[in-house]
C-alpha positions in Angstrom: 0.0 0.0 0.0 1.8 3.2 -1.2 2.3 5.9 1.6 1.6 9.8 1.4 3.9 12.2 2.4 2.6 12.5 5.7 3.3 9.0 6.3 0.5 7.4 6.4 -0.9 5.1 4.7 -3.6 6.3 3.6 -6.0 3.0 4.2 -10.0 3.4 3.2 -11.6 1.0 5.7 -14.2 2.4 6.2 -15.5 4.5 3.0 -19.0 5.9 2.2 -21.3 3.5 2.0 -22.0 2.5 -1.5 -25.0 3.4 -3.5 -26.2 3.5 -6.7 -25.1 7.2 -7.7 -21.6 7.5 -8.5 -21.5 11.1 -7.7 -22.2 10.3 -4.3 -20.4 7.2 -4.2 -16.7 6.7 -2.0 -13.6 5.8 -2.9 -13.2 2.3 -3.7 -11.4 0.2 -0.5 -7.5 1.3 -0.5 -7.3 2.2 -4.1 -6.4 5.9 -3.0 -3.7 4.0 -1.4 -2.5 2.8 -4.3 -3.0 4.9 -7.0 -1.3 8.0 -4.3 1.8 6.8 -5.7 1.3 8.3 -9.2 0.9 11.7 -7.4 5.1 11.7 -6.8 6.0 9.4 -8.6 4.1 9.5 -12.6 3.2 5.8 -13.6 4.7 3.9 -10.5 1.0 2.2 -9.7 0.9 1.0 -13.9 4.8 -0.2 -13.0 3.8 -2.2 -10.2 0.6 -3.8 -12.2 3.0 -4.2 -15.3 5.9 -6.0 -12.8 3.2 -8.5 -11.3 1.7 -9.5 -14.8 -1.6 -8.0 -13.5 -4.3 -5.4 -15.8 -5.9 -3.2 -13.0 -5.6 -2.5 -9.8 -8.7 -4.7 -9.1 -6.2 -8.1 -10.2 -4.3 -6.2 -7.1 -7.0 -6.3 -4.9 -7.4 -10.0 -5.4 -4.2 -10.5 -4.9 -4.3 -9.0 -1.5 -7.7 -10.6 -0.7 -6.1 -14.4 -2.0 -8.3 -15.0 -4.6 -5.6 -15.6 -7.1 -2.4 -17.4 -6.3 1.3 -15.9 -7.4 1.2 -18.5 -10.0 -1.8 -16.6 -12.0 0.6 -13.7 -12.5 3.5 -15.5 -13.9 5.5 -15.4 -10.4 7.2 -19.4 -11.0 10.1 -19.6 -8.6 11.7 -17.7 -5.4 13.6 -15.8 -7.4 11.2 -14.2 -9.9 8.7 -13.4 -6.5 11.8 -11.3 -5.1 12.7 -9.9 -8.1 8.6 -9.0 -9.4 9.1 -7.1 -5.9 12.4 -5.5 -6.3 11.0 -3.9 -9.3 8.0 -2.4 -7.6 10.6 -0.1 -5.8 12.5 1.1 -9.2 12.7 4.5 -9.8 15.0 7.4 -9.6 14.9 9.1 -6.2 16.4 12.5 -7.9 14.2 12.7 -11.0 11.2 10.3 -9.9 11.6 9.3 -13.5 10.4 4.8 -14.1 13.0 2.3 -16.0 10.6 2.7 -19.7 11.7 6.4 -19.7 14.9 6.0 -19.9 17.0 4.7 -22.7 18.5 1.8 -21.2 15.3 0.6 -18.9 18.5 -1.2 -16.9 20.6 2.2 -16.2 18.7 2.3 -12.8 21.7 1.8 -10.2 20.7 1.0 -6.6 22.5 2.9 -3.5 25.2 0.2 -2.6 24.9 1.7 0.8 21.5 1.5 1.5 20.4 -0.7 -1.6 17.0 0.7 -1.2 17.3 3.8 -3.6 17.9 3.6 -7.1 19.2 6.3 -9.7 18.9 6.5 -13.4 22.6 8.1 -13.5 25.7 9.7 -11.9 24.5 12.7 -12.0 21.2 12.4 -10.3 22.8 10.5 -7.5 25.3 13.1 -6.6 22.6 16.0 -7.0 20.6 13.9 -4.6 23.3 12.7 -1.8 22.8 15.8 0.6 19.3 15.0 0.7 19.3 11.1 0.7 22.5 10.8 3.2 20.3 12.1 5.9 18.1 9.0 5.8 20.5 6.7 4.2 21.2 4.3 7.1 17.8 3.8 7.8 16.5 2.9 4.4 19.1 0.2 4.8 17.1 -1.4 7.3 13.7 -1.0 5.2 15.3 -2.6 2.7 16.3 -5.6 4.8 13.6 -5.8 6.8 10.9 -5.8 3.7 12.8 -9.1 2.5 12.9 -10.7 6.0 8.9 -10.0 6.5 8.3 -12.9 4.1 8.9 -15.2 7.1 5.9 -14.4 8.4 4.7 -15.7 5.7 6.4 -18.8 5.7 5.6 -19.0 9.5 9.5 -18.8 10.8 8.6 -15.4 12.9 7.0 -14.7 15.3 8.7 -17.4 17.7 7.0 -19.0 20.4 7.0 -16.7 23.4 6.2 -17.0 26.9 3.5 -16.2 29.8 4.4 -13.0 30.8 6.3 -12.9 34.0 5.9 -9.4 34.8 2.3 -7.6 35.2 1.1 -5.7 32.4 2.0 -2.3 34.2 5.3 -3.4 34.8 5.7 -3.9 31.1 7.2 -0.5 29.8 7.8 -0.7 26.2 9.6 -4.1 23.9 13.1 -3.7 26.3 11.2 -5.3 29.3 9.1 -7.7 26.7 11.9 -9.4 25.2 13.2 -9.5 28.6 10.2 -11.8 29.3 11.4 -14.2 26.5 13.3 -17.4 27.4 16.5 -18.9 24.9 15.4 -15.4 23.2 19.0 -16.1 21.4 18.4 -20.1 20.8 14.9 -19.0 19.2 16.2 -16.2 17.1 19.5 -18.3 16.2 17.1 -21.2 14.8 15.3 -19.1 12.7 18.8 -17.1 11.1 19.3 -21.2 10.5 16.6 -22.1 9.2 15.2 -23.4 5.8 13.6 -19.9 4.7 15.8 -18.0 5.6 18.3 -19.4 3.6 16.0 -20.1 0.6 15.6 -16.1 0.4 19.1 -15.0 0.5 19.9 -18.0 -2.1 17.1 -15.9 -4.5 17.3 -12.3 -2.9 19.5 -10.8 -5.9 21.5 -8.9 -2.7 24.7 -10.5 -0.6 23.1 -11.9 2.9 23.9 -9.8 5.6 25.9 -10.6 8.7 24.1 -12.8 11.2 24.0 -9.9 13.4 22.2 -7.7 11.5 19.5 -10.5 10.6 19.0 -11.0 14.1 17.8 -7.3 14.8 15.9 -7.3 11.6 14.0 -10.4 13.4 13.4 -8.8 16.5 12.0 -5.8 14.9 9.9 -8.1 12.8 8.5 -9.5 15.8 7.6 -6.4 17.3 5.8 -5.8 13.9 3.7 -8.4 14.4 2.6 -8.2 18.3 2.2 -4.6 17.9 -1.7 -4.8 17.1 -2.1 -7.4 20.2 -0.2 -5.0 22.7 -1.6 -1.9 21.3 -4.8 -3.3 22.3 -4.0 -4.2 25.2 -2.1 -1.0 26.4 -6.0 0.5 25.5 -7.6 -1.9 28.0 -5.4 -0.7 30.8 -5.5 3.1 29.8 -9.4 2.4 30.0 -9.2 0.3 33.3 -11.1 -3.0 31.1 -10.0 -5.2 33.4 -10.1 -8.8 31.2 -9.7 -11.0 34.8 -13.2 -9.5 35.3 -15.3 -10.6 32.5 -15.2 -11.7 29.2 -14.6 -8.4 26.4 -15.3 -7.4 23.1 -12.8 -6.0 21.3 -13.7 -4.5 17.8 -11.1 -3.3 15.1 -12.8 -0.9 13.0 -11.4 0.3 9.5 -9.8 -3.8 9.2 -7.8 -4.5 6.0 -5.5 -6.4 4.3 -3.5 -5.0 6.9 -4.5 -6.6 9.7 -6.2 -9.6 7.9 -3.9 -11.5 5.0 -2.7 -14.6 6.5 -4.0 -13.3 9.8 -4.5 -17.0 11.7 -6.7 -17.7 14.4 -3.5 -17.7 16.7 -2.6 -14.4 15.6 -3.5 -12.3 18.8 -2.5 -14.9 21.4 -0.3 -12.8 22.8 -3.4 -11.3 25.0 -3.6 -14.4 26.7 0.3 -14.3 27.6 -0.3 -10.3 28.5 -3.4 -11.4 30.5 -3.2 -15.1 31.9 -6.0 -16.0 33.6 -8.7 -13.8 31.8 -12.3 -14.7 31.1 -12.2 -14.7 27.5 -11.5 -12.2 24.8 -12.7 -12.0 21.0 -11.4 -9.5 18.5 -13.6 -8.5 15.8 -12.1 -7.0 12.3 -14.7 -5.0 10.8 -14.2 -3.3 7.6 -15.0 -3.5 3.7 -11.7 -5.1 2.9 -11.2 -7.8 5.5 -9.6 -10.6 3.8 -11.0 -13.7 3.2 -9.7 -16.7 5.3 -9.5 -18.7 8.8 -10.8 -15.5 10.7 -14.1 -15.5 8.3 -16.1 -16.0 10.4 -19.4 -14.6 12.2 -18.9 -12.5 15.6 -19.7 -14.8 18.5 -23.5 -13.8 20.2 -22.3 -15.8 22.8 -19.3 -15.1 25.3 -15.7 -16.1 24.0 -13.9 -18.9 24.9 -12.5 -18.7 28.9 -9.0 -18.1 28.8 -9.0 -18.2 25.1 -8.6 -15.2 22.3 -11.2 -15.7 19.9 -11.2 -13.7 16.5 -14.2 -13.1 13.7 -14.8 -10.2 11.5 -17.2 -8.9 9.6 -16.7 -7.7 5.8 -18.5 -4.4 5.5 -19.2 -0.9 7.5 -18.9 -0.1 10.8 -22.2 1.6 11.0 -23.9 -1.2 9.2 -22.3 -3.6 11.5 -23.6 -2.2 14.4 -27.1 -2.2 13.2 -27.0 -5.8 11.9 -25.6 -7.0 14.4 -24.9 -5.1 17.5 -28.3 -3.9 17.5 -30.2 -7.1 17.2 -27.8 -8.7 19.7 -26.6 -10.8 17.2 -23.0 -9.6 18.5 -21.5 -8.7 21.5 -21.5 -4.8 22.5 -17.5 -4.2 22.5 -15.8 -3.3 25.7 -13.2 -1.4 23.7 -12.9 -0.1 19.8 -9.7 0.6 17.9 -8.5 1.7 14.7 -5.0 1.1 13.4 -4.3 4.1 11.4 -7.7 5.1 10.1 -6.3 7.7 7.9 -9.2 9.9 7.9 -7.0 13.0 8.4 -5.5 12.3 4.2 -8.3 13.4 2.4 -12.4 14.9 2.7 -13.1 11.4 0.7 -11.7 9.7 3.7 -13.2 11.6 6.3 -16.4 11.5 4.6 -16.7 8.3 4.9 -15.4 7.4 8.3 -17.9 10.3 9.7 -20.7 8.0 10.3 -18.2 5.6 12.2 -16.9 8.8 14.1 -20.3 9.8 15.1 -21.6 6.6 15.9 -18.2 5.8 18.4 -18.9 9.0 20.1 -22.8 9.0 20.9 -22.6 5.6 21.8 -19.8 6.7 24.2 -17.5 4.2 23.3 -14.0 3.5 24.6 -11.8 4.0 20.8 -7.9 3.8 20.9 -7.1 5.1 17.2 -3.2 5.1 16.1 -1.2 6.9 13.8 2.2 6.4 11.8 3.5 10.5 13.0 3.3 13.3 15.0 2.0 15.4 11.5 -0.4 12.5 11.7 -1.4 13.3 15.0 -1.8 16.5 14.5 -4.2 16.3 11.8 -6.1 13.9 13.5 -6.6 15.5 16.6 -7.9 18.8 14.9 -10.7 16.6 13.4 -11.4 14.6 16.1 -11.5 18.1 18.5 -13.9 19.8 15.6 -16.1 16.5 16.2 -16.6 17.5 19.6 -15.1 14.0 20.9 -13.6 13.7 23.9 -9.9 13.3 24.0 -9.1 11.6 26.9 -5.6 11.5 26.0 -2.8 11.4 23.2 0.9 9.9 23.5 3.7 7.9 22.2 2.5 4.2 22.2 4.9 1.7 23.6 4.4 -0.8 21.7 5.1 1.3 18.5 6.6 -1.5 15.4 10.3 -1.1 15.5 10.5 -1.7 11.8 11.5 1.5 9.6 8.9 1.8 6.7 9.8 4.1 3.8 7.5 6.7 2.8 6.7 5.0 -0.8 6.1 8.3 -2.7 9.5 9.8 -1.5 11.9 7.4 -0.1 14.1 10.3 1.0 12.1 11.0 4.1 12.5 10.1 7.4 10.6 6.3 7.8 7.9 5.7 9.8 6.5 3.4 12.2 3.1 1.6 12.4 1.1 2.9 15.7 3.8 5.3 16.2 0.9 7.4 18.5 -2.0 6.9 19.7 -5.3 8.9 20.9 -8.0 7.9 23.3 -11.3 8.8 22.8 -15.0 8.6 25.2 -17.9 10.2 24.1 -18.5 13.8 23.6 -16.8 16.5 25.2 -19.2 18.0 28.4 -20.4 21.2 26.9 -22.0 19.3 23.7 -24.1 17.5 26.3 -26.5 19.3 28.1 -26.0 18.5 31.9 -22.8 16.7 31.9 -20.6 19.0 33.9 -22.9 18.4 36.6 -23.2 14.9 35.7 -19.4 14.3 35.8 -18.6 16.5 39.2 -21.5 13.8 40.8 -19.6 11.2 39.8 
């Protein structure tokens, strides 16, 4: 999913609801996303479509959603996946021009410092250094860590972890998790010498790196991945949701491809290791473009599991969702709502169609934990969310911030980002838009 220059990625979870005139009509799910790039960069959405043997960005989408296999876009061996990838990243950092305008399509020369940025010449690269050697270091780690993220994929990372031996307010940020984590060298030393791992630097086109290097590309990998879990559980404790008390609801509004390709029903166990002992917890991932696959499946009307983490979505809008559904008791009223980078703040076709959610969160007075990618993220966000009238119960760094550097597709000379770099609680509407509720809230 390209990235804007604010950061973000500018996901469409929750868009307008669709009806029958286009005019009134929102954007279609996470295609701003992808066709953004074409704003910095002319073409580079056609270059990635031409790359992957695919004809529109719908063959994307299905992609995405697993409806088509690698093998329906002419993707045959390890090495022509990494290299149809490779490509997607190919133009010249200085003059944004794409391989087919230039003479020799394979002039493009890659950074050998970084070998994340490529140039079509000398001349571009040097007029470009004072600006790329700012970010130069880092982009070597996006570069590394977007070819180790296929062992998620292949199942390598995360590695097991543990019970956690410390209570959840003990638990500062990933230093005191990984802590926590017992033969965390053995664990991360079987994966560096594992099958995978040397299956993608035998087809990887780029010298592996030294062992070192691979091993903090794993850990930040991890942290990639139990992010969502601990972000979620950091907004239980800011909200006092105690989960040794009852069973919760957890809904994840705006869901994607993000948080659903290859999501298994395992995927947020890590609650259960954050919370040992609790009653029972199920995650919901509502949103037009939830993925197809083990986490199909409807929302329970019933409690979760006991001690168990239970995950179901539900492919469509929020608001629609909560009418179906929530309404007609057909699905648990959630304890606590959050939304991994809604990304309402990119656009008015984006916040047009996450007002409804919005509105409905904050009359319904709804605990919400939404996170952002950066503080200019933040900022935008807030000022909507304070012309909304909501209640901001408070903004901050999030802990449990991803560790992994993402480039900003549409200028990879920017400082990277981070996935749930911030985030901002939210409950209800703020006093003076409801009559009575100073006095209401001095009472209590």
């Amino acid at each position: 999913t390209a990235q804007q220059n604010t950061g973000a990625t500018p996901k469409t979870g929750d868009p307008k609801k669709p009806v029958e005139e286009p005019a009134v009509r929102g954007p279609d799910v996470d295609s701003l996303g992808f066709q953004a790039m074409d704003r910095n960069v002319p073409g580079l959405s056609h270059v990635i479509l031409q790359k992957l043997n695919m004809k529109s960005y719908e063959d994307y989408k299905s992609a995405m959603d697993g409806r088509k296999s690698s093998s329906d876009f002419g993707i045959r061996t390890y090495f022509d996946m990494f290299q149809k990838m490779e490509d997607t990243f190919k133009f010249c950092a200085e003059c944004k021009k794409l391989p087919d305008a230039l003479p020799d399509p394979k002039s493009l020369r890659r950074c050998k410092r970084c070998q994340n940025v490529y140039y079509c010449g000398v001349a571009c690269q040097r007029a470009n250094w004072p600006q790329h050697k700012k970010f130069c270091k880092k982009l070597k780690l996006v570069a590394l860590d977007r070819l180790v993220e296929w062992l998620l994929f292949t199942g390598d990372i995360p590695f097991p972890t543990e019970t956690w031996t410390k209570p959840t307010w003990a638990v500062k940020g990933w230093e005191d998790w990984f802590s926590m984590q017992e033969q965390l060298e053995e664990k991360l030393g079987a994966i560096l010498a594992g099958r995978y791992m040397t299956l993608l630097w035998a087809n990887a086109g780029k010298p592996r790196p030294e062992d070192g290097e691979l091993r903090e590309s794993i850990r930040r990998l991890v942290t990639d991945f139990h992010s969502r879990p601990l972000t979620i559980g950091l907004g239980l404790r800011l909200f006092g949701i105690d989960p040794l008390a009852k069973v919760l609801t957890v809904h994840v509004v705006g869901a994607s491809h993000v948080e659903t390709l290859n999501t298994r029903l395992t995927d947020y166990d890590e609650l259960t290791r954050m919370f040992p002992g609790h009653w029972g917890m199920e995650v919901v991932m509502v949103g037009v473009d939830v993925v197809d696959g083990s986490i199909m499946r409807p929302p329970l009307a019933t409690p979760a599991p006991r001690g168990k983490v239970y995950l179901s979505s539900y492919k469509g809008l929020y608001h629609d969702f909560w009418e179906s559904h929530v309404e007609t008791k057909l699905a648990a009223r959630p304890d606590l709502v959050v939304g991994f980078h809604p990304g309402f703040h990119a656009c008015p076709d984006l916040l047009a169609g996450w007002l409804p959610t919005l509105l409905l969160l904050r009359d319904y007075r709804l605990p919400v934990l939404f996170t952002v990618y950066s503080e200019q993220e933040l900022k935008s966000s807030l000022q909507i969310l304070v012309e909304l009238e909501t209640h901001i119960m408070g903004y901050a760094a999030n802990p449990f911030a991803s560790l992994r550097p993402e480039q900003v597709y549409s200028s990879p000379n920017k400082a990277p980002v981070y996935c749930s770099s911030y985030y901002i609680a939210l409950l209800g509407p703020v006093a003076s838009a409801v009559p009575g509720a100073e006095e209401l809230e001095d009472d209590d």
